[in-house]
C-alpha positions as CSV (number, residue, x, y, z in Angstrom):
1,X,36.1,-11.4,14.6
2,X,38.9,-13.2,16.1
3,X,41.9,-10.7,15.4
4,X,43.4,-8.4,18.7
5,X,40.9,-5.2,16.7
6,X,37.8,-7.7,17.5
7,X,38.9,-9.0,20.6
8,X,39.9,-5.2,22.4
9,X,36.7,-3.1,23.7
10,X,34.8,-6.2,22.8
11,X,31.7,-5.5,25.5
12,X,31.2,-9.6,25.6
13,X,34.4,-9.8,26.8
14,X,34.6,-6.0,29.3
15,X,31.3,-6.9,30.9
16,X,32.5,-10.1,32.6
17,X,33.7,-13.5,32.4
18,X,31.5,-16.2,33.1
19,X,31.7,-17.3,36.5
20,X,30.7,-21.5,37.1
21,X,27.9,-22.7,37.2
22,X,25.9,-22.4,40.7
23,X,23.4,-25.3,39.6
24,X,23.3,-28.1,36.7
25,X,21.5,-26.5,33.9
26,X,18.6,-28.8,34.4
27,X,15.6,-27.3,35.2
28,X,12.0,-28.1,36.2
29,X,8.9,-26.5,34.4
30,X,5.8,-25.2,35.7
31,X,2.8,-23.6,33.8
32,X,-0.4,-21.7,35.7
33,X,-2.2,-18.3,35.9
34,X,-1.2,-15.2,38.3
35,X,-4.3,-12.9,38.7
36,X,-3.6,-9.1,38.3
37,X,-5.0,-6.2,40.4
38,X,-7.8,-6.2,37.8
39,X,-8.9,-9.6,38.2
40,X,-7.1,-10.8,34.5
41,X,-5.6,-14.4,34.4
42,X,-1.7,-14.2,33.3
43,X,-0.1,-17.0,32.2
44,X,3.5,-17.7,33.5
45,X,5.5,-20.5,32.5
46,X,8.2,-20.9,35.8
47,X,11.7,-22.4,35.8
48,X,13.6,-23.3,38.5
49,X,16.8,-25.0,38.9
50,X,16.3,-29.1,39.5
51,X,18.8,-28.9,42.5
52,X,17.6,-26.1,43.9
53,X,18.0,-26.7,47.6
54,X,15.2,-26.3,50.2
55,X,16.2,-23.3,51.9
56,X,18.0,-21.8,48.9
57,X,17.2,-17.8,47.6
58,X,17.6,-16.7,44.1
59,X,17.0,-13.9,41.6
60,X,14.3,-14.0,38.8
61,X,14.6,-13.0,35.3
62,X,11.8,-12.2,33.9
63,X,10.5,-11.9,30.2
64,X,6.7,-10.7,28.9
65,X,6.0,-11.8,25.5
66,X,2.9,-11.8,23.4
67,X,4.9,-14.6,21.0
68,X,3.5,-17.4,23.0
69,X,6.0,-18.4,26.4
70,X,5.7,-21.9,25.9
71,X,4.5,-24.0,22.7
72,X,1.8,-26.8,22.1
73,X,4.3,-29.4,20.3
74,X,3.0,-31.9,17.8
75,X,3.9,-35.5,18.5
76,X,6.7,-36.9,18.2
77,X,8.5,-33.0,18.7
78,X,6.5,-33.6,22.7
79,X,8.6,-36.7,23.3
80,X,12.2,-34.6,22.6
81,X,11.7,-31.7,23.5
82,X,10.1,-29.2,26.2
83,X,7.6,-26.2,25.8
84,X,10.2,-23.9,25.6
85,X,12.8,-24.9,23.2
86,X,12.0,-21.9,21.2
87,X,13.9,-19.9,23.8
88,X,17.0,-22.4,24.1
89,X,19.9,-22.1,25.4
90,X,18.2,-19.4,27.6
91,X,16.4,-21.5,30.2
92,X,19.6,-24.0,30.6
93,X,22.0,-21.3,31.5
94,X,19.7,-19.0,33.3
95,X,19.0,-21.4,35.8
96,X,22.2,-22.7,35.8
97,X,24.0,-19.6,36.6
98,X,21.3,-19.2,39.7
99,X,18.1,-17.3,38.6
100,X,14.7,-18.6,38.3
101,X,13.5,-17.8,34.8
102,X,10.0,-16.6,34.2
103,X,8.1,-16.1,31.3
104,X,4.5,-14.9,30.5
105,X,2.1,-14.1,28.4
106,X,1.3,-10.3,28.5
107,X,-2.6,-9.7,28.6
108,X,-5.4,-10.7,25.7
109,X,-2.3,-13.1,24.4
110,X,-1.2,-16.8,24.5
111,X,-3.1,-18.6,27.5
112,X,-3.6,-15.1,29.1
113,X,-7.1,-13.6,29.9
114,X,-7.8,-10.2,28.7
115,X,-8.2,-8.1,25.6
116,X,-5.9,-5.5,23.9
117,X,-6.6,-2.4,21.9
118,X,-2.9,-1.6,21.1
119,X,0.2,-3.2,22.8
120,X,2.2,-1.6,25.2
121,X,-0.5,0.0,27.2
122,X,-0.3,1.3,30.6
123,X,-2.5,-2.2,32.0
124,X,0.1,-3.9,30.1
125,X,3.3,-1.8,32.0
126,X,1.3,-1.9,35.2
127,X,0.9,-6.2,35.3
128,X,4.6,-6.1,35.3
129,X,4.3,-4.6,38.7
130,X,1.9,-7.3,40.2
131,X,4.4,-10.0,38.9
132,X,6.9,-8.8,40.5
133,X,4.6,-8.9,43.6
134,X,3.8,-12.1,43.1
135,X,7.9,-13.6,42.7
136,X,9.0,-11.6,45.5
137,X,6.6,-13.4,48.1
138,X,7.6,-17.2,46.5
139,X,9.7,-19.3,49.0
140,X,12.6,-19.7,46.8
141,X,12.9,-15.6,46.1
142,X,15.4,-13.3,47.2
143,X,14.0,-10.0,46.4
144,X,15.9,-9.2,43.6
145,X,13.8,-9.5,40.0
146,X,15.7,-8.5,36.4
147,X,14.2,-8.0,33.3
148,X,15.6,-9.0,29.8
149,X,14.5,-9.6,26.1
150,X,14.4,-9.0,22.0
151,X,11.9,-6.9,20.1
152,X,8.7,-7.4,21.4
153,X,10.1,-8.6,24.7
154,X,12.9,-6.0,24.9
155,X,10.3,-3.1,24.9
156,X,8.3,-5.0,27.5
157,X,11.7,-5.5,29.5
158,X,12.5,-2.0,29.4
159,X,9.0,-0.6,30.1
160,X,9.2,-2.8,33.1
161,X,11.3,-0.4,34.7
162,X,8.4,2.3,34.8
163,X,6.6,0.4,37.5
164,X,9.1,1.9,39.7
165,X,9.6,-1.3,42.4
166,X,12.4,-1.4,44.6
167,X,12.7,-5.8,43.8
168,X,13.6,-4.1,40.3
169,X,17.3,-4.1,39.7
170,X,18.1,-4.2,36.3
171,X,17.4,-4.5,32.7
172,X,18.6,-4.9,29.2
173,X,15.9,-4.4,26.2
174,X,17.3,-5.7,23.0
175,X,16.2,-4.3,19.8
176,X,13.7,-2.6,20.8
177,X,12.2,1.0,19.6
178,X,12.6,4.1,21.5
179,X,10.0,6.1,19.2
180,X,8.1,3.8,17.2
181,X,6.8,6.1,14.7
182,X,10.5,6.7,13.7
183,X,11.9,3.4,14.6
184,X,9.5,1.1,12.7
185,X,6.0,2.3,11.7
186,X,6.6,5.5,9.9
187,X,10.3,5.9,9.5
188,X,10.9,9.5,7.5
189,X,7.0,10.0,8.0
190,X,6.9,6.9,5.2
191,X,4.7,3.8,6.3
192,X,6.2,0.7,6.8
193,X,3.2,-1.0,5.7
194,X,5.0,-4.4,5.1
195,X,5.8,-5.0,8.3
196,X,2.6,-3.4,9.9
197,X,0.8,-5.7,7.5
198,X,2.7,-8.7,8.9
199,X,3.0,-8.2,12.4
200,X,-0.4,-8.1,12.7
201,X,-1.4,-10.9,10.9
202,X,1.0,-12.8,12.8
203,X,0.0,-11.6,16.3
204,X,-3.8,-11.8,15.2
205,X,-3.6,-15.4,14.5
206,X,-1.5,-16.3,17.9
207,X,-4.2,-14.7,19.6
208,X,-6.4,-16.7,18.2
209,X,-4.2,-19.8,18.9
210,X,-3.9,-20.6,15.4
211,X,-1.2,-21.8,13.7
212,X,-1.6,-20.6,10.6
213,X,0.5,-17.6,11.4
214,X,3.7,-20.4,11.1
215,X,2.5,-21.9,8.3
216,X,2.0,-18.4,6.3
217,X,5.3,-17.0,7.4
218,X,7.8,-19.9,9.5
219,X,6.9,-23.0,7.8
220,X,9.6,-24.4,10.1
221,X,7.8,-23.8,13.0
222,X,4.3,-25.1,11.8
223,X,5.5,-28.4,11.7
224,X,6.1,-28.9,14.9
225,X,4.2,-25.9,16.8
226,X,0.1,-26.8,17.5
227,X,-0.3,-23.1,19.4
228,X,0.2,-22.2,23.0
229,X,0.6,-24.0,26.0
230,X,-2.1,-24.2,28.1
231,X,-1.6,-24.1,32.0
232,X,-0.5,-27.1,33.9
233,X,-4.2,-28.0,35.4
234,X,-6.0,-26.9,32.0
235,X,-6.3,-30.3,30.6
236,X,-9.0,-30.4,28.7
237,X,-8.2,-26.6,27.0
238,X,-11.3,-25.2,28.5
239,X,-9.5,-22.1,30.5
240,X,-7.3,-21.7,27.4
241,X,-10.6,-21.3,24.9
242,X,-12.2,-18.9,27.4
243,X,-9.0,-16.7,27.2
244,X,-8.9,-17.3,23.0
245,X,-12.5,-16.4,22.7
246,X,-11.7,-13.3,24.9
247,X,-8.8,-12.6,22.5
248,X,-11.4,-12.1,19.5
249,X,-11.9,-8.5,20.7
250,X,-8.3,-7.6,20.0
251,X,-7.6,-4.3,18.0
252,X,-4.4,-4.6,15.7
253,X,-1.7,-1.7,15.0
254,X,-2.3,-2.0,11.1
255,X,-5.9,-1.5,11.2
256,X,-5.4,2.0,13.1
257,X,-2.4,2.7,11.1
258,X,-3.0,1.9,7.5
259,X,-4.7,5.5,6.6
260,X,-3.0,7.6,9.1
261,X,0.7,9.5,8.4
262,X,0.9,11.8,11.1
263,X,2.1,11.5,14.6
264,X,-0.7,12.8,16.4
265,X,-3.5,11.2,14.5
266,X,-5.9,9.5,17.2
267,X,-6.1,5.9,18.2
268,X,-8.4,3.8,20.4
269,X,-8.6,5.4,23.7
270,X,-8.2,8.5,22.4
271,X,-4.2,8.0,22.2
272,X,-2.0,8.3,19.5
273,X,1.7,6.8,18.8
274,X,3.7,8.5,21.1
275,X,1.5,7.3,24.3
276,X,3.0,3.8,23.3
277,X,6.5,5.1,23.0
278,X,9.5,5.0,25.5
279,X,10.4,8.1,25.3
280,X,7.1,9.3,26.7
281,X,7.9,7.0,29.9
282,X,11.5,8.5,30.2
283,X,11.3,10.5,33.2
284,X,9.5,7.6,35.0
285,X,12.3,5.3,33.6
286,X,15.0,7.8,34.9
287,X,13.1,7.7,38.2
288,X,13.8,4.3,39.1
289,X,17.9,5.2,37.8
290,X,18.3,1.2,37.8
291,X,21.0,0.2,35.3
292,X,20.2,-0.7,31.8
293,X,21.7,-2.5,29.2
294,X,20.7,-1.7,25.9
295,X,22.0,-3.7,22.3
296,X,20.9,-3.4,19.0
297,X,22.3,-3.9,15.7
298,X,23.3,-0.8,12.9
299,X,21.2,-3.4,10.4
300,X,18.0,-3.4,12.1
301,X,15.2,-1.2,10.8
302,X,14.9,2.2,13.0
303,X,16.2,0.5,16.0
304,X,19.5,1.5,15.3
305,X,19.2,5.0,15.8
306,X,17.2,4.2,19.4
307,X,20.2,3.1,20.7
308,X,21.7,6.6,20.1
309,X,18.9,8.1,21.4
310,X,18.9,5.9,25.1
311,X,22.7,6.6,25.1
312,X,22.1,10.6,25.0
313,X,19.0,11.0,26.8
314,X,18.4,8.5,29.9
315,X,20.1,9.8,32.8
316,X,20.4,5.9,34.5
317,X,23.6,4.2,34.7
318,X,23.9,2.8,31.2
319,X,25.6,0.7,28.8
320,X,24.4,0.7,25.1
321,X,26.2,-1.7,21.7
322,X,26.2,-1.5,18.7
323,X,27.2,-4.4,16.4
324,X,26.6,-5.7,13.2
325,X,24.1,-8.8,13.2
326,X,20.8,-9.3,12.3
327,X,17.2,-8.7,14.6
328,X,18.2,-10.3,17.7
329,X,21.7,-11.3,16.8
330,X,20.8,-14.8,15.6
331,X,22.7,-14.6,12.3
332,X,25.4,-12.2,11.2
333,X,24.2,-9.3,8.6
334,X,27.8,-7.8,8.2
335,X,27.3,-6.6,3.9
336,X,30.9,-7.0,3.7
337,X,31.0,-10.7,4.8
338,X,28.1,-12.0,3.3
339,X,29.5,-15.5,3.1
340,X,29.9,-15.9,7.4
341,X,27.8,-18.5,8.8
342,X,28.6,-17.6,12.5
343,X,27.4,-14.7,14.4
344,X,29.3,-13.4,17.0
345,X,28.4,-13.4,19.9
346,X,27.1,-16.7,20.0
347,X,23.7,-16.9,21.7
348,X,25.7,-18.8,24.5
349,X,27.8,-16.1,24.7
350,X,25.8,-13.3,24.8
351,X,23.5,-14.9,27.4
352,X,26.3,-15.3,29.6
353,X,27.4,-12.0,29.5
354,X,23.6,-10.4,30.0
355,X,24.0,-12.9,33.2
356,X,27.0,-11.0,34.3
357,X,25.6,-7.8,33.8
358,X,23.0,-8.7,36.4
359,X,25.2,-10.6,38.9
360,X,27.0,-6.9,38.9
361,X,23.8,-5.1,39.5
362,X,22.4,-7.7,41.9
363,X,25.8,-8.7,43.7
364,X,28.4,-6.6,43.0
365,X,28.5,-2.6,42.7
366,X,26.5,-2.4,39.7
367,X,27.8,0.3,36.8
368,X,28.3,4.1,37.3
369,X,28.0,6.5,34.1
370,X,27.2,6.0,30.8
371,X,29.4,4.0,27.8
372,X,28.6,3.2,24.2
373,X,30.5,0.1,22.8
374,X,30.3,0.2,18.9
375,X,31.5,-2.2,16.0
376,X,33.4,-0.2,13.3
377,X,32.6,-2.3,10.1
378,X,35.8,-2.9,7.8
379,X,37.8,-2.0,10.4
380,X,36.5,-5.5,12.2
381,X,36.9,-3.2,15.0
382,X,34.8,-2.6,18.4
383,X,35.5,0.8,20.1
384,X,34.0,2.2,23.2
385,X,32.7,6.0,24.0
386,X,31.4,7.8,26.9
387,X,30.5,11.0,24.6
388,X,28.2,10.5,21.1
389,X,29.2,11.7,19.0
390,X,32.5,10.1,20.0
391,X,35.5,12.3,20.2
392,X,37.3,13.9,17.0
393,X,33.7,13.4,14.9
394,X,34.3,16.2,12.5
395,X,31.2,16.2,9.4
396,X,32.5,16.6,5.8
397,X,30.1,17.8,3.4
398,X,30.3,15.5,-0.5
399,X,28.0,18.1,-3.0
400,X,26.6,16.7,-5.9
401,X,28.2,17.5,-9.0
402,X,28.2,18.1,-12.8
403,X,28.5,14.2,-14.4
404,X,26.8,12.1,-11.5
405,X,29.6,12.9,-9.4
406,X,30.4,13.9,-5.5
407,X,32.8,16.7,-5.2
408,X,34.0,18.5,-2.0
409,X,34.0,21.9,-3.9
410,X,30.7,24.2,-4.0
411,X,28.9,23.8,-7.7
412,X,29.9,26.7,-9.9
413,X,27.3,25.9,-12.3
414,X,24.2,28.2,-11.8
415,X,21.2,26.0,-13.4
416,X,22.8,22.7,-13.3
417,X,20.2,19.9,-12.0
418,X,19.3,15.9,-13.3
419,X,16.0,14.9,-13.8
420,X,14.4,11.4,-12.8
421,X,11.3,9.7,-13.4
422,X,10.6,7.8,-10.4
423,X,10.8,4.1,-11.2
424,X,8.3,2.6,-8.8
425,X,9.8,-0.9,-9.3
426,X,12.7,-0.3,-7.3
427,X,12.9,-2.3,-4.0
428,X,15.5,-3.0,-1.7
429,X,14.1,-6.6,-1.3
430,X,12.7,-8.7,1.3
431,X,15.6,-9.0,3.5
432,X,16.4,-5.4,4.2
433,X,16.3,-3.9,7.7
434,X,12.5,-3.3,7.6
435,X,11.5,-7.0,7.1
436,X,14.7,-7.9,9.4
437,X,12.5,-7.2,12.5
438,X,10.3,-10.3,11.3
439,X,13.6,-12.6,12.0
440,X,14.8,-12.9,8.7
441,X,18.4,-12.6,7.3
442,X,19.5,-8.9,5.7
443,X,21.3,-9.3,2.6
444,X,21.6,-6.1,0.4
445,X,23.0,-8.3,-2.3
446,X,22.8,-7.1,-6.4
447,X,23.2,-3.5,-5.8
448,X,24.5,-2.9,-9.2
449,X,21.6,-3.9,-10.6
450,X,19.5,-2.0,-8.3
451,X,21.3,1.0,-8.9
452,X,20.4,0.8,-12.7
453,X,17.2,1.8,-11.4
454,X,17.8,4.9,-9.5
455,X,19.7,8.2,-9.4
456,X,23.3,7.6,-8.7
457,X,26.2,10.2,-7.9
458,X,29.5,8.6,-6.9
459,X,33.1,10.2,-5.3
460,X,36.6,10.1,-6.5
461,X,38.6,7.3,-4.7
462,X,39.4,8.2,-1.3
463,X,42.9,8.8,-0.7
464,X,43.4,7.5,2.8
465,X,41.3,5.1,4.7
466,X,38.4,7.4,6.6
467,X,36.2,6.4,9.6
468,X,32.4,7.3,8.8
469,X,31.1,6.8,12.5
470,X,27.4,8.5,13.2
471,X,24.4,9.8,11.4
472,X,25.0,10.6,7.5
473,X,22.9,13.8,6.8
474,X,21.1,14.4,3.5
475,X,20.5,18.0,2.0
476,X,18.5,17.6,-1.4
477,X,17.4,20.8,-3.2
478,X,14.4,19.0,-5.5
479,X,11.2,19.9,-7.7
480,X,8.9,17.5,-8.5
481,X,5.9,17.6,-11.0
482,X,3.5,16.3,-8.3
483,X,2.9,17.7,-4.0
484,X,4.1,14.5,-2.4
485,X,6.5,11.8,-2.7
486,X,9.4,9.7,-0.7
487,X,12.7,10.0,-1.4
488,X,15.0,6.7,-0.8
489,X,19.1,7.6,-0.4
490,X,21.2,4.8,0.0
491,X,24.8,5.3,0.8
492,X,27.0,2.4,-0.8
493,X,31.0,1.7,-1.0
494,X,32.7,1.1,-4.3
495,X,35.8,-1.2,-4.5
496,X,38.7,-0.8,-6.5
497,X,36.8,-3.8,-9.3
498,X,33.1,-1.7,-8.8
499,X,32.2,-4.3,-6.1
500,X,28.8,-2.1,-4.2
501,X,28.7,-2.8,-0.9
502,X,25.3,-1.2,1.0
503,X,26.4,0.7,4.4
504,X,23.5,2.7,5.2
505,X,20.6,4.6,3.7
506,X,17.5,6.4,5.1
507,X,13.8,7.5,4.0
508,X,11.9,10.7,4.1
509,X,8.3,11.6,3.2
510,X,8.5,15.3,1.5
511,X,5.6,16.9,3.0
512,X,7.3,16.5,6.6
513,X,10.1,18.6,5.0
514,X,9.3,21.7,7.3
515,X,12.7,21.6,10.3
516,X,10.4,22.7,13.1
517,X,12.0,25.2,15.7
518,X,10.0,24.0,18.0
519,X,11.7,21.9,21.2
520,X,12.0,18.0,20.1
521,X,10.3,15.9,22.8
522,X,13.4,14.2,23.3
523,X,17.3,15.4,22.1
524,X,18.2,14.4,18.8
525,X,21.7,14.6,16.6
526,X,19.5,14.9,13.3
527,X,17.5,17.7,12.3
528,X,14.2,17.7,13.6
529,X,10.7,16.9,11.7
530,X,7.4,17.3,13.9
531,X,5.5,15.1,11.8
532,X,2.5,16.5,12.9
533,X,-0.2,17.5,10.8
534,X,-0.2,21.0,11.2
535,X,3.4,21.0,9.8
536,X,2.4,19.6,6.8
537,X,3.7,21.1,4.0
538,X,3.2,20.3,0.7
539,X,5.6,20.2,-2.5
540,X,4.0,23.3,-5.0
541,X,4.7,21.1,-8.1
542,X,7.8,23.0,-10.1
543,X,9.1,24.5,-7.6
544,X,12.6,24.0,-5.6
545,X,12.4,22.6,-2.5
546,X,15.3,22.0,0.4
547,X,14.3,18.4,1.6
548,X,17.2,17.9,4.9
549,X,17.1,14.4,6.7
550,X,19.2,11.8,8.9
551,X,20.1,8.5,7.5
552,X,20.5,5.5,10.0
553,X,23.2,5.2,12.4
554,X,26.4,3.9,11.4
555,X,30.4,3.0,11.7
556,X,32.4,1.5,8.7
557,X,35.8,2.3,7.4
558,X,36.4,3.5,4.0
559,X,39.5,1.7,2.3
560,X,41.7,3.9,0.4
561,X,40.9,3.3,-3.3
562,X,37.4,3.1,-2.5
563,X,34.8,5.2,-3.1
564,X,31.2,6.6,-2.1
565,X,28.2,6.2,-3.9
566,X,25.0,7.9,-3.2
567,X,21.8,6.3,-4.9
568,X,18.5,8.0,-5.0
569,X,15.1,6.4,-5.0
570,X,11.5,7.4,-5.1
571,X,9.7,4.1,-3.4
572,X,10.6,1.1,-2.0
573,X,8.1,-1.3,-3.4
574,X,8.3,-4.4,-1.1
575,X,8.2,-2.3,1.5
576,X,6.5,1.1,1.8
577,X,3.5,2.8,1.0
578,X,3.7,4.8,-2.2
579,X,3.9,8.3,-2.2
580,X,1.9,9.3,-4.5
581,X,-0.6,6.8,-4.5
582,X,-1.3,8.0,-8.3
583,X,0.9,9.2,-10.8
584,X,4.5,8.6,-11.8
585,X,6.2,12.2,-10.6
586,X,9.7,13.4,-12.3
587,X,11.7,14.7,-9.5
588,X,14.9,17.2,-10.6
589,X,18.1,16.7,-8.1
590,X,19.8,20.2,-8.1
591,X,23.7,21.1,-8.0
592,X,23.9,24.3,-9.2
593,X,25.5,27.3,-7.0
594,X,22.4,28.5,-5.2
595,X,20.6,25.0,-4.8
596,X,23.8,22.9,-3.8
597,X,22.5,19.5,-2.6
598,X,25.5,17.3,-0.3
599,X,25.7,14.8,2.0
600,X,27.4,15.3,5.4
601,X,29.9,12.7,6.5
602,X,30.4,12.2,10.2
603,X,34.5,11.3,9.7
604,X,36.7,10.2,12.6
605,X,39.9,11.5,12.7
606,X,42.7,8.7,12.5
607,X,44.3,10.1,15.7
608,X,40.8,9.7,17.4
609,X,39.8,6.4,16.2
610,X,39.3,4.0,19.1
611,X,38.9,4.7,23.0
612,X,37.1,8.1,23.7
């Protein structure tokens, strides 16, 4: 991404350069417990800058994690290297650039006291607050507290804002849900129970201070990673058993998800999903109207499609991207450049320009409005928008034809359907977007072969190059032999030599089928599923069905000479829970003039593509 297309509306560049350095890099470390209002023991790790002066004031940027703040290291990794080089080249240029950089533990995890039913909770929002409280009254504090971070640590980052507290001045979450049983638990009403299987063995086992987590999943890291780092006066690991031996009464999303498919179903605490959302903490979010900063990647499981949802429904001054890399931008995930090595931004990059976003919301004049940076794949292109969908988005229906093919005509045909037997060996691997948000590359390599498996209908070459930039919508018009099942559609480019590139795809559990009238709990561009249990509603086995969903977000040109493929599938093996758990169901995909299934395109116009 070096060309003038990658370089103009690039956000890394539009946000800022970077300014020098107000300190050296070097920083000095500091480990101990903050008590909440409650009485619980958090543990923060503290960095300041070496050559902080006496009488100097600075910022803090803060980040809550339950992925351990700083790290146990085996010997000899103790002699190289500090208790934070997991988040390098953060700490270096953080305090470099004149912040103090805090991280903690959030409650019942790492060196923290305290026990958890379900993360995210309102104790765990509200300790954000006596943090705060506690930086703002430390000699070397100006007042002024930001929040940053990835995944785990985006949501906290972004929830920090509900706490409402004037020291608050800004955030950016990173990859981060806005509705996680869309975004990453039950995407399409269809359970993610790979993930849910892993994430809580992972955080179980930190919890627990064991490293067997790394040695199960991150080899790497067990090598040199003994668990969490105790506080500074905790030398003999006394305080740090007392909190692990608290941790034992820790409840685990998998356990309270594994038999449940609806969004209202009951957890502990008489909550359910939603209570854990963001979207249910919107208006308090809006409250505060501090800027936000908000970055994802079109790659990464549901949290694409969050991103669209901040940029259309928070009211705060905000800036949202959209690129093409991997969970947390650490390698790039661009299908059409599987051989890159590099991501761009570099981590040094992109930590500099988060910087600058703060120093503007700290002191400068901050950002007014709303604007939505996006990478166009192909194209190798980054646009920018203040309107989603962006201007000139006209959709373009494709109907599934006669021959496995896409046409833009209505079927004729009055009976005309293909049957398939659902092949319940067909996966899209272990590096897709769902097992991306365990760090791991996404390659949608092998297609071809994939396809062999599944239900494929492809277009005519396109005769121009076309902008697909948006939400792909999916009308099917099924029968199946059995009341429930999943339907898989993945949307794939074709190349002149049959090259299959994956762009997009997106999942849907039949029995959420029912499009509720009822108003969304927050605005959406794709049509709207309750997934509540009282709209349930069944398949009755034979008959014809309209199944309507949203694939994931996306932007990619179409060369001309290319076309579209559309491939169909009933499970994703690696990855979801079967639907049904029995059986082997026949599905028929109808074309025919009253039952015309399609897919509709979100195109760009060519004299709309770029600014909006």
């Amino acid at each position: 991404m070096t060309d003038s297309k990658a370089i103009k509306n690039n956000p890394f560049n539009e946000i800022g350069k970077k300014p020098s350095m107000k300190y050296s890099g070097e920083y000095s470390l500091k480990n101990f417990h903050v008590e909440m209002r409650d009485g619980v023991k958090i543990a923060v790790t503290l960095c300041l800058p070496k050559n902080l002066g006496p009488s100097d004031k600075i910022p803090a940027l803060l980040t809550q994690t339950r992925y351990l703040r700083a790290m146990e290291l085996r010997i000899p990794f103790r002699w190289i290297f500090d208790e934070i080089v997991s988040t390098t080249p953060n700490p270096e240029i953080i305090t470099g650039r004149g912040y103090a950089f805090i991280i903690t533990d959030v409650r019942g995890t790492g060196a923290s006291y305290g026990i958890r039913k379900y993360p995210f909770s309102d104790a765990e929002v509200k300790d954000g607050y006596d943090i705060v409280e506690w930086i703002i009254s430390q000699p070397w504090s100006d007042g002024n507290v930001v929040s940053k971070g990835i995944s785990y640590t985006g949501t906290t980052a972004e929830l920090f804002a509900v706490n409402n507290h004037p020291a608050i001045k800004a955030i950016i979450p990173g990859h981060g849900f806005w509705d996680p049983y869309t975004d990453v638990a039950f995407p399409g009403g269809a359970y993610d129970h790979a993930f849910m299987e892993l994430w809580s063995f992972l955080g179980k086992n930190l919890d627990l201070n064991n490293p067997k987590a790394f040695r199960e999943m991150m080899p790497e890291l067990w090598l040199y990673i003994r668990g969490v780092k105790p506080v500074d006066s905790d030398k003999k690991f006394e305080l740090l058993n007392e909190a692990v031996e608290l941790h034992k009464s820790n409840e685990y999303v998998f356990e309270h998800t594994l038999n449940k498919s609806f969004r209202d179903e009951r957890l502990p605490d008489d909550t359910n999903i939603d209570d854990l959302s963001i979207f249910k903490r919107k208006s308090l979010i809006e409250k505060s109207n501090i800027p936000i900063l908000a970055w994802c990647s079109y790659y990464d499981s549901g949290y694409c499609d969050a991103i669209i949802h901040r940029f259309i429904n928070y009211s705060n001054p905000l800036i949202c991207i959209l690129g093409d890399w991997n969970h947390g931008a650490w390698l790039p995930a661009n299908q059409f450049h599987l051989n890159r090595t590099k991501v761009s931004p570099s981590p040094t990059e992109r930590i500099n320009t988060w910087i600058n976003f703060f120093d503007q919301c700290i002191y400068g004049d901050g950002i007014q409005g709303k604007i939505l940076y996006y990478y166009t794949i192909v194209e190798e292109a980054w646009k920018k928008t203040t309107i989603w969908p962006p201007k000139g988005c006209n959709y373009q229906k494709l109907y599934f034809s006669d021959n496995l093919t896409l046409s833009k005509e209505l079927p004729n045909e009055e009976n005309s359907k293909d049957d398939y037997k659902i092949n319940y060996r067909s996966s899209s691997g272990r590096f897709n977007r769902w097992w991306a948000l365990l760090g791991l590359p996404i390659i949608y390599d092998n297609r071809a072969r994939e396809d062999e498996r599944l239900l494929t209908y492809c277009s005519s070459p396109f005769k121009e190059d076309t902008e697909i930039t948006g939400h792909i919508i999916a009308c099917l018009y099924i029968s199946s032999t059995h009341d429930d099942g999943a339907l898989f559609v993945y949307i794939e480019d074709v190349d002149e030599e049959g090259k299959i590139t994956y762009i997009t795809d997106g999942e849907f559990r039949v029995i959420h089928r029912k499009i509720s009238s009822n108003l969304p709990p927050y605005k959406t561009l794709i049509p709207y599923h309750s997934f509540l249990e009282k709209d349930a509603t069944p398949l009755n086995p034979g008959e014809i069905a309209e199944i309507k969903f949203g694939l994931h977000v996306t932007s990619v040109l179409l060369k001309k000479g290319h076309r579209l493929k559309i491939a169909i599938a009933g499970c994703d093996k690696d990855t979801f829970s079967r639907y049904p758990s029995e059986g082997r169901p026949t599905i028929n995909v109808y074309h025919s003039k009253s039952y015309a299934s399609y897919i509709d395109i979100p195109i760009i116009q060519n004299d709309n593509r770029g600014d909006n």
